[in-house]
N, C-alpha and C positions, 0 to 999 in steps of 0.2 A: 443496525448497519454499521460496519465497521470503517474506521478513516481510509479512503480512495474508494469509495462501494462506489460501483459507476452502473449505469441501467443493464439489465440483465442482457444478454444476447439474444434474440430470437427471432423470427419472421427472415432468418438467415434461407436463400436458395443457392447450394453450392455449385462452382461452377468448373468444371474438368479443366486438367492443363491441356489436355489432348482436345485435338480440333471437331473434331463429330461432337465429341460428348458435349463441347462449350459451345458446339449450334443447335445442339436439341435441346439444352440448360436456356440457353436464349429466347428460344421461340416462348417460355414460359413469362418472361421476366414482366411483357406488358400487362400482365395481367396484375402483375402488383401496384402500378400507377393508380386503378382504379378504386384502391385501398384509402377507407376519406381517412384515415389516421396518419399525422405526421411521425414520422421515424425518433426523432427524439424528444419529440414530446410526450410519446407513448413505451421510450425504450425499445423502440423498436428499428434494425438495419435492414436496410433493403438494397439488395442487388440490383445493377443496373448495365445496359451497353452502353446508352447515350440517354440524353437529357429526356426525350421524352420519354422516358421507361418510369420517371421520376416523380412524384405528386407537383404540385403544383407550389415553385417557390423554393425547389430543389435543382441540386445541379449535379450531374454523372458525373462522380471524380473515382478514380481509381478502382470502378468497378461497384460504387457505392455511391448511395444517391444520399446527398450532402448538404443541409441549410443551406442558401444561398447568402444570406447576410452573411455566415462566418468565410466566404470565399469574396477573392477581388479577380476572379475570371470572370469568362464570356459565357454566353448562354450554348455554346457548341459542345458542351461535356470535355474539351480538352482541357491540360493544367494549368492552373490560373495562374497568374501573376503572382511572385512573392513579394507581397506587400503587407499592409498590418494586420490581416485578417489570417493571411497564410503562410505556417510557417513550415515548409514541406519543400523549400530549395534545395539549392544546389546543398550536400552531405558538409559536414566537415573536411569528411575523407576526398573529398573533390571527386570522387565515382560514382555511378550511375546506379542508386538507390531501386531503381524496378529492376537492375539485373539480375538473374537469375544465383545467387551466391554458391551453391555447390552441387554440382548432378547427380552426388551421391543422397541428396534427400528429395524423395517425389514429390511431398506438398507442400505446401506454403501458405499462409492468410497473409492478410496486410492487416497491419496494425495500426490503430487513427488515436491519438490523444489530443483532447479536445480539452481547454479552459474557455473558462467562463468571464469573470471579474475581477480575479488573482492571475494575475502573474505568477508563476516561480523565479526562483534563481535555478543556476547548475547544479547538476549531480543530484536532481531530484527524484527519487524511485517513483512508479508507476507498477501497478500491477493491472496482468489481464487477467479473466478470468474465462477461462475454455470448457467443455464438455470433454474433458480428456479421455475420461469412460467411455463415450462416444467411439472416438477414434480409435482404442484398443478395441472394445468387441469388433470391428470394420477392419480391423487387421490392419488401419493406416500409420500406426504410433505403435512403441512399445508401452508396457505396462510399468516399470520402473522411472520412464522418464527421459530416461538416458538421451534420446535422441531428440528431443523438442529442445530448438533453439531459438533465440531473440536475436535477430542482426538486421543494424540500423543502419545506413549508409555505406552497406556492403561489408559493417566492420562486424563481426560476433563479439557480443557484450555477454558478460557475467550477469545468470538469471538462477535466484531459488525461491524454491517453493514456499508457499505460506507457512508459519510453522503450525499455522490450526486448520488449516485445507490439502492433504498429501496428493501425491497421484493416484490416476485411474479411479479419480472421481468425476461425480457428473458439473461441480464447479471447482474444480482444480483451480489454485489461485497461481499466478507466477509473478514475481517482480524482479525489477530491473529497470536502472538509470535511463531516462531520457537524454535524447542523443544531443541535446543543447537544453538552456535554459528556454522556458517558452512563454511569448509574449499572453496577455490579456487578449480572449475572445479572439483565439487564433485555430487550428486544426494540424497538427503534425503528423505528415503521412512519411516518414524515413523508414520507420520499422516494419519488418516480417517477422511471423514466426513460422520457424520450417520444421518440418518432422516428416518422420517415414524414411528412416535411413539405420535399418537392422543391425549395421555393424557398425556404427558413431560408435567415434573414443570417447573418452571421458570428459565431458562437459564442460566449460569453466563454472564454475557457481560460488566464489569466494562471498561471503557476505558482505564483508569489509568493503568490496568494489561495489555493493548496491546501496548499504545502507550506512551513514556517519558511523553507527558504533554498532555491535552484535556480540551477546555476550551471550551462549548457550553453556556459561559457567562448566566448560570441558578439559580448562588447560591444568585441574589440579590444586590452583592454588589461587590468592586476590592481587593480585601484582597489577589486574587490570581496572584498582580502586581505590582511593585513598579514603581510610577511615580517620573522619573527622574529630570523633570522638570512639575511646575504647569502649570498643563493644564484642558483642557472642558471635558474628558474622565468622560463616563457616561455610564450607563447601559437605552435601550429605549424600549419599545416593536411596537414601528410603524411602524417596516419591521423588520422579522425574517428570516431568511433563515430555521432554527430547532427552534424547542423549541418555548418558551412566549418571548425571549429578546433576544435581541445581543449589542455589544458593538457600540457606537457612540461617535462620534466627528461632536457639532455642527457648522458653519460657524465663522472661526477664520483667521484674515491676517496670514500672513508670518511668520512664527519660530518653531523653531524643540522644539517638547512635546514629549516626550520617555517615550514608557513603556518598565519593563523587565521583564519577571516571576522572582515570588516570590514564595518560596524558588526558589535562583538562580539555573540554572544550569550549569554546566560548562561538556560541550564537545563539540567536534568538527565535525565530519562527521553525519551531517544529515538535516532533511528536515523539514522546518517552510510552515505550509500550513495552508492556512483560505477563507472563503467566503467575497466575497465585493461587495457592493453596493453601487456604487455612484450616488446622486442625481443631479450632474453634471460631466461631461466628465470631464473639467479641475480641477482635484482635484490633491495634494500629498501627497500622503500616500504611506510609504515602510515598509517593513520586514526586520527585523533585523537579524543576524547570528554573533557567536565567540562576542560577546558583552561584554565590559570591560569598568571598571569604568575609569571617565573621558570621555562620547561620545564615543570609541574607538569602531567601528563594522566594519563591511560588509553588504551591503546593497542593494537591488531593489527596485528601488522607480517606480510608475505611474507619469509621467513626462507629463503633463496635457494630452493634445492630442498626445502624440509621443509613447505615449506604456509606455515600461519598460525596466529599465537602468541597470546596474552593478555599483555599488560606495565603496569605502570605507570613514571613518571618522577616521583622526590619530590625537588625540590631540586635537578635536573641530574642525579640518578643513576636509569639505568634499569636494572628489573628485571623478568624473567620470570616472568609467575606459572604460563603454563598453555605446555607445548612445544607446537611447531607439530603439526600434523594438519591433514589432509585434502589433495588433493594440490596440488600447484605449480601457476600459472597456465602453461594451452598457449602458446606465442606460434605468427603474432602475432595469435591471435585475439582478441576483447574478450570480458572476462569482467565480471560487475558481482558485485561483495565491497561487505556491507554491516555493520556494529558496529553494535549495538544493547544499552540500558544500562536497566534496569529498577529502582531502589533499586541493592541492591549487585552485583544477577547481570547479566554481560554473556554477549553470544551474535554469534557469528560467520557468516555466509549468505555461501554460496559459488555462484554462479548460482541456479539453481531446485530443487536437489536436496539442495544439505549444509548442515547447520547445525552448527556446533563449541563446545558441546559437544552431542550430537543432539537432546536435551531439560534445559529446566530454568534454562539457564544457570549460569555460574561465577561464583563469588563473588569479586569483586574487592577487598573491603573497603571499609572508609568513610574512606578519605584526601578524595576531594574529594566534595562531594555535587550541585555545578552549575559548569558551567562552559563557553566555550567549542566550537566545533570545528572543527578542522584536519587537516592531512596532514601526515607530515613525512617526508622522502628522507635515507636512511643512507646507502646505496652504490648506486651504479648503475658498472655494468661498464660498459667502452669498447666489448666486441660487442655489434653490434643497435642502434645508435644512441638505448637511451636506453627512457624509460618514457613514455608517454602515458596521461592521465585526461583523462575526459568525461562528461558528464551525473551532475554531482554533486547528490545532495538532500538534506535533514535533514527529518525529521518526528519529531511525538511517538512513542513508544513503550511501550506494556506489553505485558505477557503473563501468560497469552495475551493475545493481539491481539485484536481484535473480529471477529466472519466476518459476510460478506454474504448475502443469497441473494435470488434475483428471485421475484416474484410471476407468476402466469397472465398471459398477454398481455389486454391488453382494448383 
């Protein structure tokens, strides 16, 4: 499972914007009350008019039957109080978050982002994940994309696609910033997502606007890196994962070549993630985190055949804190390895299934508390011509992570 995986969608009963279709949609909904499984404890959403349509300990909010501990309403299904449980007030924008945003798109979901025991800050991405395939065979969405948007408090926010899940799949993934920072064990109903509008202009989807940093290595050249140490860092287009290019390192012996973004950036909880492909099993290459002048990081390195390790570097000397696990990257396929750094616990994402350590994270200690992020290449073997990276990203992180879930169609 990959960092933000939130429970999958299902047990969804869609509900028409037109008035027949959302009183014959209705008549059905009591009959999911009698359902003994709770909605998020089972991953599962359930449509609702009013409270009792609801299991038992839920409450009808916005069409969706809702834990009642994460809400500070009343038992009537109307919207609860903004208090510490709920943060689904008044927008930013100061406008009325259920209105209807543009006649030119038919449908809409409502979008719920939910935490647990982490807080975020700002400018946190979120990603939903929809039945986009769904929706094109039904004729209600195009097949490109084009027309599926995310807008929060009436405002249209910059959304792109995963770069390992595309459209007019059956889990299309999309991310895009949360419309405030959001408190611990709270429920944020601001967002929609609208689609079914045949002639939408052109999207915003800047990456820059969802995620701190994005580098699908496209501009030509490294302007957007500073090499710490000289190295064979090049720009190649003979294996892409996205785009005409991605970033390589050709076969070079033994010694650390560090890159860091440039402009630096300097924070601490969050997630360095990018695609790889090795032309040989035994290559080293890690991701950097909290990155300070003089060597000074935290690090995952691919430790030839043994997987992927936890290290730090304090002063030029590296040390191992956690042995590699989980298995080596195939070649030459691309695999996307992400580091992620919460306070002192790191965690390791291996495609969409491994996580090192499975839960909780490791404790790396408190040498640096913000820093930078970079890559850095120890050895790359002469067979296989070398390592390739692409579609590198940085965003904030805690954990848990915050999980999504869509609302009824309307």
């Amino acid at each position: 499972m990959t960092p933000g995986d939130g429970p999958a969608v299902s047990g969804l009963r869609f509900v028409s914007r037109i008035g027949p279709m959302r009183a014959s949609a209705l008549l059905l909904l009591p009959l999911l009350s009698a359902c003994t499984c709770e909605p998020f404890t089972d991953g599962l959403v359930f449509t609702c008019h009013d409270t009792a349509d609801c299991a038992p300990g839920f409450l009808c909010q916005q069409g969706v039957c809702l834990e009642a501990t994460r809400l500070d309403g009343g038992d009537d299904g109307g919207a609860p109080d903004a208090g510490a449980h709920e943060d689904g007030g008044e927008p930013d924008g100061g406008g009325d978050a259920g209105a209807w945003w543009d006649e030119a798109w038919a449908h809409r979901q409502s979008v719920l982002i939910f935490t647990t025991s982490a807080a975020t800050g700002p400018d946190y991405a979120v990603r939903v994940e929809v039945d986009h395939a769904a929706l094109v065979d039904a004729g209600l969405a195009r097949a490109d994309g084009h027309d599926l948007r995310v807008v929060c408090g009436g405002e249209e926010r910059d959304r792109v696609v995963d770069t390992g899940h595309g459209w007019n799949l059956a889990s299309t993934r999309v991310w895009f910033r949360a419309p405030r920072a959001l408190p611990a064990n709270s429920v944020n109903r601001e967002c929609f997502l609208y689609y079914g509008a045949s002639d939408a202009p052109a999207p915003p989807a800047t990456p820059s606007q969802v995620f701190l940093l994005f580098d699908g290595f496209e501009s030509g050249d490294l302007s957007g890196w500073n090499q710490e140490q000289p190295g064979l860092w090049q720009l190649d287009s003979s294996q892409t994962h996205g785009g005409s290019a991605a970033l390589h390192y050709p076969p070079e012996a033994a010694g650390r070549r560090e890159l860091s973004a440039l402009p630096a950036l300097h924070v601490a909880d969050v997630l360095v993630e990018a695609w790889f492909s090795f032309g040989l099993v035994s290559q080293d290459m890690a991701l950097r985190l909290r990155v300070t002048p003089g060597s000074n990081s935290y690090e995952t390195s691919h430790q030839t055949t043994g997987g992927w390790n936890l290290a730090k570097v304090v002063d030029t000397t590296w040390q191992q804190l956690l042995p590699p696990s989980g298995s080596a990257l195939v070649t030459p396929e691309w695999t996307r390895v992400g580091f992620a750094l919460h306070g002192t616990r790191a965690s390791v994402f291996i495609g969409d299934e491994v996580r090192i350590p499975a839960s909780g994270g490791f404790d790396l200690g408190a040498d640096f508390d913000a820093g930078n992020v970079g890559i850095n290449k120890y050895l790359v073997r002469a067979d296989g011509g070398g390592v390739w990276i692409d579609d590198l990203l940085v965003r904030p992180w805690v954990d848990p992570e915050p999980t999504v879930q869509l609302g009824p169609r309307e």
